[in-house]
N, CA and C atoms as an extended XYZ file, in Angstrom:
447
Properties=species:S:1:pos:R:3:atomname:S:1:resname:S:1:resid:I:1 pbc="F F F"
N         8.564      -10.381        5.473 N   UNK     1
C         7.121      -10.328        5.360 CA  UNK     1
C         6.571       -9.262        6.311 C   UNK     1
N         5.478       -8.649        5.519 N   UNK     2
C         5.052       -7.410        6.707 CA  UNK     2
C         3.453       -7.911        7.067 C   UNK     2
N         3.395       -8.193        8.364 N   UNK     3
C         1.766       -8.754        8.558 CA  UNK     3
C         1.437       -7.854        9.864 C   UNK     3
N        -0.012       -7.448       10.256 N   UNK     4
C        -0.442       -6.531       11.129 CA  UNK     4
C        -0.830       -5.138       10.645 C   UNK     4
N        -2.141       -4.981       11.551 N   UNK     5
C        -2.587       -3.699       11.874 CA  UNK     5
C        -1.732       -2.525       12.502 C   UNK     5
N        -1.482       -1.380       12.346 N   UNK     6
C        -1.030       -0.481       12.988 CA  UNK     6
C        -1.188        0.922       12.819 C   UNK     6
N        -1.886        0.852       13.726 N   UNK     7
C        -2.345        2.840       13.912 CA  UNK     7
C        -1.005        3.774       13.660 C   UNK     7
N        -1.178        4.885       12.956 N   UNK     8
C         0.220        5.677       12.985 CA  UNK     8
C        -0.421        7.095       12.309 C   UNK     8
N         0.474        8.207       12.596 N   UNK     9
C        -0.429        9.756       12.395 CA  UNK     9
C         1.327       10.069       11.301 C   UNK     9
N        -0.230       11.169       10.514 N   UNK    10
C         0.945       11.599        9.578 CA  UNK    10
C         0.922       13.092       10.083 C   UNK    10
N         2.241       14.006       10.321 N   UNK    11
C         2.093       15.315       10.747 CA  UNK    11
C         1.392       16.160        9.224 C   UNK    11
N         1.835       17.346        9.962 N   UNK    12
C         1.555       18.515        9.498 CA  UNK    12
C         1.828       18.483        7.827 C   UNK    12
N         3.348       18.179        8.063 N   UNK    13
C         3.977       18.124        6.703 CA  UNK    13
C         3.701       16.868        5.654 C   UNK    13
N         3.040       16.193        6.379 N   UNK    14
C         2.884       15.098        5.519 CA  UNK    14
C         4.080       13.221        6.025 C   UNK    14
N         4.511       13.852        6.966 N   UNK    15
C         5.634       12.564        7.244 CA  UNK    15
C         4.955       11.597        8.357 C   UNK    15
N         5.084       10.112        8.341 N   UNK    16
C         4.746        9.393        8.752 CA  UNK    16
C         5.886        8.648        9.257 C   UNK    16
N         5.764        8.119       10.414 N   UNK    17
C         6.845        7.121       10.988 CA  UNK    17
C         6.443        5.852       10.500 C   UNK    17
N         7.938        4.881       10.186 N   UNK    18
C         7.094        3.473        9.917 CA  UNK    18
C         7.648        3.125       11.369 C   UNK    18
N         6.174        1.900       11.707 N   UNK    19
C         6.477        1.227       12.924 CA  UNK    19
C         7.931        0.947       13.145 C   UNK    19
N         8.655        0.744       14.300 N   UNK    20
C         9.868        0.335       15.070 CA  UNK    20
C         9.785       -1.250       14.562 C   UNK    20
N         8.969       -2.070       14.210 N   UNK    21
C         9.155       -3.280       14.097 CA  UNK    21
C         9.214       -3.699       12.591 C   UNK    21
N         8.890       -2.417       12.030 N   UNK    22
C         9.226       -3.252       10.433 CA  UNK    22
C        10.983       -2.577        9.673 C   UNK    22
N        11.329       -1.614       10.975 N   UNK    23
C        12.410       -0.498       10.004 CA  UNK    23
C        13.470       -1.518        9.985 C   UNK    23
N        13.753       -2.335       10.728 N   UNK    24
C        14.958       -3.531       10.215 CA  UNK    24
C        14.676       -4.547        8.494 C   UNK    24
N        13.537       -4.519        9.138 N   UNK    25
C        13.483       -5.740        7.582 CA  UNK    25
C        13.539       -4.809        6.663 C   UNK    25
N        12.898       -3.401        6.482 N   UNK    26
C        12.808       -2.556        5.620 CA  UNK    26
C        14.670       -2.162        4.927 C   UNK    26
N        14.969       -1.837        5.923 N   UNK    27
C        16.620       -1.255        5.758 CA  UNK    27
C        17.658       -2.392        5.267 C   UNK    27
N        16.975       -4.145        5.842 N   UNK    28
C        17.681       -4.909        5.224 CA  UNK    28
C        17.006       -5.049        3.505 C   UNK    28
N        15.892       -5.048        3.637 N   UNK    29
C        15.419       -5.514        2.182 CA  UNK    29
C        15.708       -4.413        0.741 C   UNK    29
N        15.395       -2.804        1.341 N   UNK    30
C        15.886       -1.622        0.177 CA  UNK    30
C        16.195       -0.834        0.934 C   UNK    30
N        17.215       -0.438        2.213 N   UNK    31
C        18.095        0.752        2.969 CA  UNK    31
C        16.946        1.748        2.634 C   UNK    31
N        15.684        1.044        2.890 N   UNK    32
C        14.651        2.809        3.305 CA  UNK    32
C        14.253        3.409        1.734 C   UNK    32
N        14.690        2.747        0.902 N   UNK    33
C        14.122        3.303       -0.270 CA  UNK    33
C        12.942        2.306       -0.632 C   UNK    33
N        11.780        3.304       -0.695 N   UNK    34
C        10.158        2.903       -0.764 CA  UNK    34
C         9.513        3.705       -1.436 C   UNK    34
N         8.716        2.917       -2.159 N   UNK    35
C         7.459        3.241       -3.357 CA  UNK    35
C         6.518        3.648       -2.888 C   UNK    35
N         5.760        4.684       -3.034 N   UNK    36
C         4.371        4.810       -2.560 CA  UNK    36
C         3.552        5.393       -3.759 C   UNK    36
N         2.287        4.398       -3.598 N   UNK    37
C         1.673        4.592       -5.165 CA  UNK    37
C         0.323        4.654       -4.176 C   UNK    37
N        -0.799        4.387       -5.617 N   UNK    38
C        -2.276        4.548       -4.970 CA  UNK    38
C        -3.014        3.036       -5.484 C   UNK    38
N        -4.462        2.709       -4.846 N   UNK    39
C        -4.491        1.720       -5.144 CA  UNK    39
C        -5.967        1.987       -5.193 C   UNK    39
N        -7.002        1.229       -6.663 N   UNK    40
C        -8.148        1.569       -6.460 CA  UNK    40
C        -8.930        1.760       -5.751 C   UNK    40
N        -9.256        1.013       -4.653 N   UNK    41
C        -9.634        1.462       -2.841 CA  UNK    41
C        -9.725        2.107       -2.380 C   UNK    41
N        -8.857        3.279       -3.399 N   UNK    42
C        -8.389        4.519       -2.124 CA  UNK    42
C        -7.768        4.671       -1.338 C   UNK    42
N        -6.274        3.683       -0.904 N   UNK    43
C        -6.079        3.674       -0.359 CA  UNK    43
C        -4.686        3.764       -0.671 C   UNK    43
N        -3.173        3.732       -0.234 N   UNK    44
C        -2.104        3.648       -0.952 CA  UNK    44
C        -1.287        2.211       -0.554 C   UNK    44
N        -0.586        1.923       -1.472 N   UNK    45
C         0.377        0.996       -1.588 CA  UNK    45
C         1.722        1.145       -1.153 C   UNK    45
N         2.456        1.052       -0.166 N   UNK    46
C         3.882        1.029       -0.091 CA  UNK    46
C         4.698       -0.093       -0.478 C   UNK    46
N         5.837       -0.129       -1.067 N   UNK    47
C         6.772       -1.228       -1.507 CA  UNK    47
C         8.197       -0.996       -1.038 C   UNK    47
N         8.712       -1.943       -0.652 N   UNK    48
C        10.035       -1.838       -0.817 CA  UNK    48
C        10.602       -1.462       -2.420 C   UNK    48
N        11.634       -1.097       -2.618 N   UNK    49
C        11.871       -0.812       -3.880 CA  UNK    49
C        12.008       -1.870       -4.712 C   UNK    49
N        12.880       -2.973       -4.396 N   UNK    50
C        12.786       -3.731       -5.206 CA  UNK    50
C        11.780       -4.901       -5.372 C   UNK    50
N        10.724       -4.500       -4.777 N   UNK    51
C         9.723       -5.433       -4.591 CA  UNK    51
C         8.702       -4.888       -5.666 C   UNK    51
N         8.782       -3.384       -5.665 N   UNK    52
C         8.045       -2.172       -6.511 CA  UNK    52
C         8.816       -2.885       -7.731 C   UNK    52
N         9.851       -2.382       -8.072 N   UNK    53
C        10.144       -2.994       -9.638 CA  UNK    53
C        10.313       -3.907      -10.157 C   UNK    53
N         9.902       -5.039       -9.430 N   UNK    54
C         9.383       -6.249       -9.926 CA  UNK    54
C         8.502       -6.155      -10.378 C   UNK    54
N         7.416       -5.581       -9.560 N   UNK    55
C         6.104       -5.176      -10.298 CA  UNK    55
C         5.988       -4.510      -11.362 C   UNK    55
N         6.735       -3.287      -11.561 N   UNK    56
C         6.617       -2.169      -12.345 CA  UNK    56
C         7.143       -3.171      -13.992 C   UNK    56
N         8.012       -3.633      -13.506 N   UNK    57
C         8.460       -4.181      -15.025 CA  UNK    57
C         7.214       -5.376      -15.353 C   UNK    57
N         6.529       -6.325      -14.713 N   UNK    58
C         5.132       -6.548      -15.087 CA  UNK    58
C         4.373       -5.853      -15.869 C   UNK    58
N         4.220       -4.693      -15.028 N   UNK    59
C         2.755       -3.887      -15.127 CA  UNK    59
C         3.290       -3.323      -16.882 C   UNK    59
N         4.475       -2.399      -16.815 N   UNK    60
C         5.018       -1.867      -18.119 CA  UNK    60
C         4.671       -2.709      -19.260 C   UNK    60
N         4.268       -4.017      -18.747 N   UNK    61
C         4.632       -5.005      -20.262 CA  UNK    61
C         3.213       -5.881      -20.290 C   UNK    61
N         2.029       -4.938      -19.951 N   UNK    62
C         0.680       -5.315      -20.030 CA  UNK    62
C         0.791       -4.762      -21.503 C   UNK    62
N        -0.375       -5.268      -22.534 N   UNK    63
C        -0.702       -4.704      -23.354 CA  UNK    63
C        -1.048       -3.538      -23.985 C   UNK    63
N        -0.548       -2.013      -24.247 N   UNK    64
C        -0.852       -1.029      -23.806 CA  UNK    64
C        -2.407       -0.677      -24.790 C   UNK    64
N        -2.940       -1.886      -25.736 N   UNK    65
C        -3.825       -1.585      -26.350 CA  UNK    65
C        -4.901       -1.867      -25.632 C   UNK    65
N        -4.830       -2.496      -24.383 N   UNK    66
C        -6.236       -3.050      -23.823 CA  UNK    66
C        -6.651       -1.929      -22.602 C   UNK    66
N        -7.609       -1.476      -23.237 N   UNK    67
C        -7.733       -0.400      -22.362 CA  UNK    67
C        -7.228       -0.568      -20.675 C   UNK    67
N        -7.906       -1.400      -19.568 N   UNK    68
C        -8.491       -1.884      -18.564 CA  UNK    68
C        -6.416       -2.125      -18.168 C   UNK    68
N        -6.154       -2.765      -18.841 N   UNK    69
C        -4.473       -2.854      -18.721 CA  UNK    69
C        -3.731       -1.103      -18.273 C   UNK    69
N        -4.074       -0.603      -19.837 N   UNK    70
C        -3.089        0.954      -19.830 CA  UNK    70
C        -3.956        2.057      -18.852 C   UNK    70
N        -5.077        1.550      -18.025 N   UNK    71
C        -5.770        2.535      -16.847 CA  UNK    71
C        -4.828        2.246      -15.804 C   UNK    71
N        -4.854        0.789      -15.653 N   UNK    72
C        -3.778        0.463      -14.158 CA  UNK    72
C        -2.271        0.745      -14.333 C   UNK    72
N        -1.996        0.683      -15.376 N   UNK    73
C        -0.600        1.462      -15.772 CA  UNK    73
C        -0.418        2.776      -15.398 C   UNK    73
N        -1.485        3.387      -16.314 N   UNK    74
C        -1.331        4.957      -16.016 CA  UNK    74
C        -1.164        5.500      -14.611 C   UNK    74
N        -2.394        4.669      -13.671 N   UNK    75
C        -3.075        4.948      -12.503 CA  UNK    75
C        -1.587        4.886      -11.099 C   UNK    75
N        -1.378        3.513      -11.139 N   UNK    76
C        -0.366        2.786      -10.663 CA  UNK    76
C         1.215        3.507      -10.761 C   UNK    76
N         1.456        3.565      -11.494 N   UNK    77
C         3.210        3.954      -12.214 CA  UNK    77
C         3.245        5.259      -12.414 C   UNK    77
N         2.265        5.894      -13.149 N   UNK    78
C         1.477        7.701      -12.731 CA  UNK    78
C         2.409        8.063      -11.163 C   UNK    78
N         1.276        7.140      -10.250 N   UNK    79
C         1.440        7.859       -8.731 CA  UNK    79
C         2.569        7.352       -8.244 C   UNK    79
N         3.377        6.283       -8.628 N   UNK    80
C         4.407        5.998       -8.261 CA  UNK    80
C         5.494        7.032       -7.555 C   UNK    80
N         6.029        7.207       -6.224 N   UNK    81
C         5.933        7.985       -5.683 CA  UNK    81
C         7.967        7.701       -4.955 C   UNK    81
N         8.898        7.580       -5.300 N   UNK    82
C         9.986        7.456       -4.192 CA  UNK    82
C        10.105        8.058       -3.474 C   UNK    82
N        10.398        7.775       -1.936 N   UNK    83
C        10.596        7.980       -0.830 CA  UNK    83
C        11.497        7.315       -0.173 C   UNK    83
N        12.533        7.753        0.537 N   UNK    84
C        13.621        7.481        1.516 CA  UNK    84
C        12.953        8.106        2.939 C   UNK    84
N        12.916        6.289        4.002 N   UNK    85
C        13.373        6.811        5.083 CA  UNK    85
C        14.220        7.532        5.743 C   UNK    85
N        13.823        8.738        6.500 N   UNK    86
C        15.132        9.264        7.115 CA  UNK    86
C        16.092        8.562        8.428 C   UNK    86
N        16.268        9.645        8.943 N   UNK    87
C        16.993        8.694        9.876 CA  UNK    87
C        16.424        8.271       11.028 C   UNK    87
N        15.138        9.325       11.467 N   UNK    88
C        14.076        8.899       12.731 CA  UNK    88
C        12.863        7.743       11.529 C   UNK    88
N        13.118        7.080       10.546 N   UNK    89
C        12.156        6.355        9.737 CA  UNK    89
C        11.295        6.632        9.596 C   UNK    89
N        11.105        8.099        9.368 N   UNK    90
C         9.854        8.790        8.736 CA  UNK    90
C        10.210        8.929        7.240 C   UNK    90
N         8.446        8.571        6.676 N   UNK    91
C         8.509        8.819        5.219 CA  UNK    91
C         8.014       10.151        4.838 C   UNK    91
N         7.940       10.431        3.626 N   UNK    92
C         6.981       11.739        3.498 CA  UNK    92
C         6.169       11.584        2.463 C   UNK    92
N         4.658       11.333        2.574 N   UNK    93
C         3.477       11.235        1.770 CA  UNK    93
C         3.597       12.908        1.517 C   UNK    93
N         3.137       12.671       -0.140 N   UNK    94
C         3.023       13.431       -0.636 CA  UNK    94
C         2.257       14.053       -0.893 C   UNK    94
N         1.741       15.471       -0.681 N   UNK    95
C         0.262       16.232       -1.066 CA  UNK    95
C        -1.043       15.329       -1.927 C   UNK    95
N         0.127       15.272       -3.112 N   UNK    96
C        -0.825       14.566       -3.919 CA  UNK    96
C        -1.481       12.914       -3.597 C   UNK    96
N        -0.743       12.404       -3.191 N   UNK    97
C        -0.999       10.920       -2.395 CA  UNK    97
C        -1.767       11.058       -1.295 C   UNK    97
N        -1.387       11.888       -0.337 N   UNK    98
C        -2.672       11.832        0.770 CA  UNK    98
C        -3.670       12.205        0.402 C   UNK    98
N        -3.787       13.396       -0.598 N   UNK    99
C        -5.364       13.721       -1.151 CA  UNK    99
C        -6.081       12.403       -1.859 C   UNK    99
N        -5.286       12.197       -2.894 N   UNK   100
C        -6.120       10.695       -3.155 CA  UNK   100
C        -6.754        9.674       -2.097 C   UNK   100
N        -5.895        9.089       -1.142 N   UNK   101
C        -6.676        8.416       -0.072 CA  UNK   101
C        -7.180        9.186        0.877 C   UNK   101
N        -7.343       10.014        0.996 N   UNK   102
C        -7.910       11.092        1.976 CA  UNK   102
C        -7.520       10.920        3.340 C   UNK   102
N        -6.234       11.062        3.195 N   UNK   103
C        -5.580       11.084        4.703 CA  UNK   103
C        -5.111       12.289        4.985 C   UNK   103
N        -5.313       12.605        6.496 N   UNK   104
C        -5.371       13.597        7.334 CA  UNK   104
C        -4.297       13.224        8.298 C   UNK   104
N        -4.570       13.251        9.548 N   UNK   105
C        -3.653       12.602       10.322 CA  UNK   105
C        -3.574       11.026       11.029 C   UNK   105
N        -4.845       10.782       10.901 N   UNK   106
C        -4.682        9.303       11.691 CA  UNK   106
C        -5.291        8.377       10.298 C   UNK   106
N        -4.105        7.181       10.519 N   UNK   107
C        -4.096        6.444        9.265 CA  UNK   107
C        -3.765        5.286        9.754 C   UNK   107
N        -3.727        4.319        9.285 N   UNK   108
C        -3.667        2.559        9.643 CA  UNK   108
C        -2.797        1.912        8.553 C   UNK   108
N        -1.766        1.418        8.744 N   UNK   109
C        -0.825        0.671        7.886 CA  UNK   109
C        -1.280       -0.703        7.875 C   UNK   109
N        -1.052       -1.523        7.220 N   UNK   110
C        -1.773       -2.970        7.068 CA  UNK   110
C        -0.657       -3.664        6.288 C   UNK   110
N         0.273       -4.654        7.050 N   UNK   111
C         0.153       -5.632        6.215 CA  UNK   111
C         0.143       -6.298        5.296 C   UNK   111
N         0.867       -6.458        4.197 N   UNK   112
C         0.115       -7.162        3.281 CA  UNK   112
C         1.457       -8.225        2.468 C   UNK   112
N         2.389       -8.760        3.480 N   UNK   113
C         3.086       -9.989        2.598 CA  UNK   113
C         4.204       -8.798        2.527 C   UNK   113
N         4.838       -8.354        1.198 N   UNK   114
C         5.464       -7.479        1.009 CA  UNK   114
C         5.590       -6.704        0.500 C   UNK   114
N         3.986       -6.060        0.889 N   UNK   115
C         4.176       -4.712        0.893 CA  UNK   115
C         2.755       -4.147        2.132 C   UNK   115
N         2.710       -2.630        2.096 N   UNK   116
C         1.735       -2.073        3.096 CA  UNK   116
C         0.315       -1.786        2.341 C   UNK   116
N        -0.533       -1.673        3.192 N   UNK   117
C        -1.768       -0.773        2.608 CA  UNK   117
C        -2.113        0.743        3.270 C   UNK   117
N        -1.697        1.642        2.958 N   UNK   118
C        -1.743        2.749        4.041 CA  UNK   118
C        -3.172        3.290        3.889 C   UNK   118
N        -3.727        3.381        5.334 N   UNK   119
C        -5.559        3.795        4.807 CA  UNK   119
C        -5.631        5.022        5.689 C   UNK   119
N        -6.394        6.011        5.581 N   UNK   120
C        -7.300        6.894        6.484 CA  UNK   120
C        -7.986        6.233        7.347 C   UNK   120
N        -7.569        6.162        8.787 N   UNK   121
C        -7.909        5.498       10.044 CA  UNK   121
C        -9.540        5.166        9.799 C   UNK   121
N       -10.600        6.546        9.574 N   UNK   122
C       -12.066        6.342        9.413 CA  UNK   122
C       -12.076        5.352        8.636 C   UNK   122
N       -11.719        5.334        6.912 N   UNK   123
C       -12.213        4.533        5.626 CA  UNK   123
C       -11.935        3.215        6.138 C   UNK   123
N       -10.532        3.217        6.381 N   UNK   124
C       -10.350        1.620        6.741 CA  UNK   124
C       -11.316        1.248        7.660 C   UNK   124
N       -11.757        1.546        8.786 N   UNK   125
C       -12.805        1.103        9.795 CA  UNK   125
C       -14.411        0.546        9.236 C   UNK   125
N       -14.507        1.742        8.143 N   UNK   126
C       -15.572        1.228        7.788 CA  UNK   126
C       -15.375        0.243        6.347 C   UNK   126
N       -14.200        0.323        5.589 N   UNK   127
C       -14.539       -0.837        4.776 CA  UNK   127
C       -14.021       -2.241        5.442 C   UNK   127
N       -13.402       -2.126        6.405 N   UNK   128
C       -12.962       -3.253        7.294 CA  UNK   128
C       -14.542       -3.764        7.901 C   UNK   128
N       -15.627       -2.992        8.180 N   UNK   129
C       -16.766       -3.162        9.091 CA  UNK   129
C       -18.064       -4.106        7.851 C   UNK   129
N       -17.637       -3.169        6.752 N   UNK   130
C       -18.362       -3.890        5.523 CA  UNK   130
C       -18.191       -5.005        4.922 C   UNK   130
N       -16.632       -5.459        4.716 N   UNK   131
C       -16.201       -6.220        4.285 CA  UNK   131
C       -16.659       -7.812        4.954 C   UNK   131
N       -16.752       -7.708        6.579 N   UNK   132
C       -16.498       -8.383        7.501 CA  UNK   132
C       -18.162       -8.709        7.432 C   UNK   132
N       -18.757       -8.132        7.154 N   UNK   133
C       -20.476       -8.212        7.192 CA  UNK   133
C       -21.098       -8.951        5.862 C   UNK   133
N       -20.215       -8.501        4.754 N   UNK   134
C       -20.745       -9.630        3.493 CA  UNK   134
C       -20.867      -10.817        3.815 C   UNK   134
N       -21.962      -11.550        3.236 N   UNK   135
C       -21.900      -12.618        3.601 CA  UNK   135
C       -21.438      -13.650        1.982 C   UNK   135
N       -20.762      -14.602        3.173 N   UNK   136
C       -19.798      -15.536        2.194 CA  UNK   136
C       -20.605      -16.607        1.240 C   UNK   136
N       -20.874      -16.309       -0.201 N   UNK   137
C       -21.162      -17.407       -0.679 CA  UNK   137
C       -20.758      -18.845       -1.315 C   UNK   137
N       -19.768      -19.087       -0.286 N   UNK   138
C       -18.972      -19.992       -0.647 CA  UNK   138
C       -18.263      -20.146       -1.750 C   UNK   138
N       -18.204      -19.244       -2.490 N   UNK   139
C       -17.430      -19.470       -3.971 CA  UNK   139
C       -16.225      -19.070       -3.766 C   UNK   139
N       -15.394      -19.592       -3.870 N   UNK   140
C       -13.890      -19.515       -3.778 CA  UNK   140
C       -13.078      -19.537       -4.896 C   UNK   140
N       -12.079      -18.152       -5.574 N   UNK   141
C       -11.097      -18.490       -6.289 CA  UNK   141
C       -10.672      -20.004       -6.566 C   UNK   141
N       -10.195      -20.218       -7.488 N   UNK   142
C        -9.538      -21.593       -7.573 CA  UNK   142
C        -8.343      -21.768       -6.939 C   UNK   142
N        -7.743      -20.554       -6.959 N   UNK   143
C        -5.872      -21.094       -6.216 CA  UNK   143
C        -6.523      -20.643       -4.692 C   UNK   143
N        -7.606      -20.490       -4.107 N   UNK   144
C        -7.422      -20.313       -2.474 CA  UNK   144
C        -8.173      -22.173       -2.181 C   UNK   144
N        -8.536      -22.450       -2.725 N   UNK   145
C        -9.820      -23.578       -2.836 CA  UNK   145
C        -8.942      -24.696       -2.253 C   UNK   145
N        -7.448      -25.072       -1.771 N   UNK   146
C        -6.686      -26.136       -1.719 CA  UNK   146
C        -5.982      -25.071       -0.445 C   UNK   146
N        -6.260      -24.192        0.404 N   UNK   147
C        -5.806      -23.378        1.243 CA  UNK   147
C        -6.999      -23.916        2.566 C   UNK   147
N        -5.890      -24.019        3.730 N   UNK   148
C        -6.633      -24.441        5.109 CA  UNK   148
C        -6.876      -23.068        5.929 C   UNK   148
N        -8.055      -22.279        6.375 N   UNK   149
C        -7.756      -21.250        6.909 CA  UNK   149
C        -8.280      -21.592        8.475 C   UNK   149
């Protein structure tokens, strides 16, 4: 499981270190082979690999007649992106992937169960600042509604 905030800079070339604390589970779960896609947000998605094609064989077998289905297909599996850690566990975001989330050099990895959210240090701050300011109208999904937080 990958949980936590973490500041991290992507160089010149585009390569990013993953934190020192996730490169074990990473190397045990896919030996450094990782997905990097985009995610409506703006922001990108990292996967372990086989965590990615679990998904991917999902997503492939949406309906390709429903529109709203074959956008997140296209969008998703489109940017689908492989990447191997090297041996200092740097990845390398790709031109085209950092332009989509508009990352520069300082970026924020997040978390998310199993997989990451990689953001542009600014965006994340402020949709983290917005998010946190909505106010809750108590309406709750049905599967969180039986969840103690």
């Amino acid at each position: 499981m990958f949980r936590g905030a973490t500041k991290v800079t992507l160089d010149a070339k585009g390569r990013m270190a993953i934190p020192t604390r996730y490169r074990d589970r990473l190397a045990a779960r896919c030996d450094g082979q990782i997905i990097v896609t985009v995610d409506k947000d703006h922001c990108l998605l990292v996967y372990p690999l086989p965590d990615w094609e679990e998904l991917e064989r999902k997503l492939v077998r949406l309906p390709s007649m429903n529109k709203a289905a074959r956008r997140l297909v296209r969008i998703m599996v489109g940017y689908a992106t492989e990447v191997e850690a090297d041996g200092s566990g740097r990845i390398l975001v790709s031109r085209e992937l950092r332009e989509f989330a508009g990352l520069d050099k300082h970026a924020v990895l997040i978390g998310q169960g199993n997989k990451f959210e990689l953001w542009d240090e600014h965006t994340w701050n402020e949709k983290r600042e917005a998010w946190l300011e909505i106010e809750d109208d108590g309406e709750l999904p049905p599967d969180l509604e039986s969840i103690a937080f």
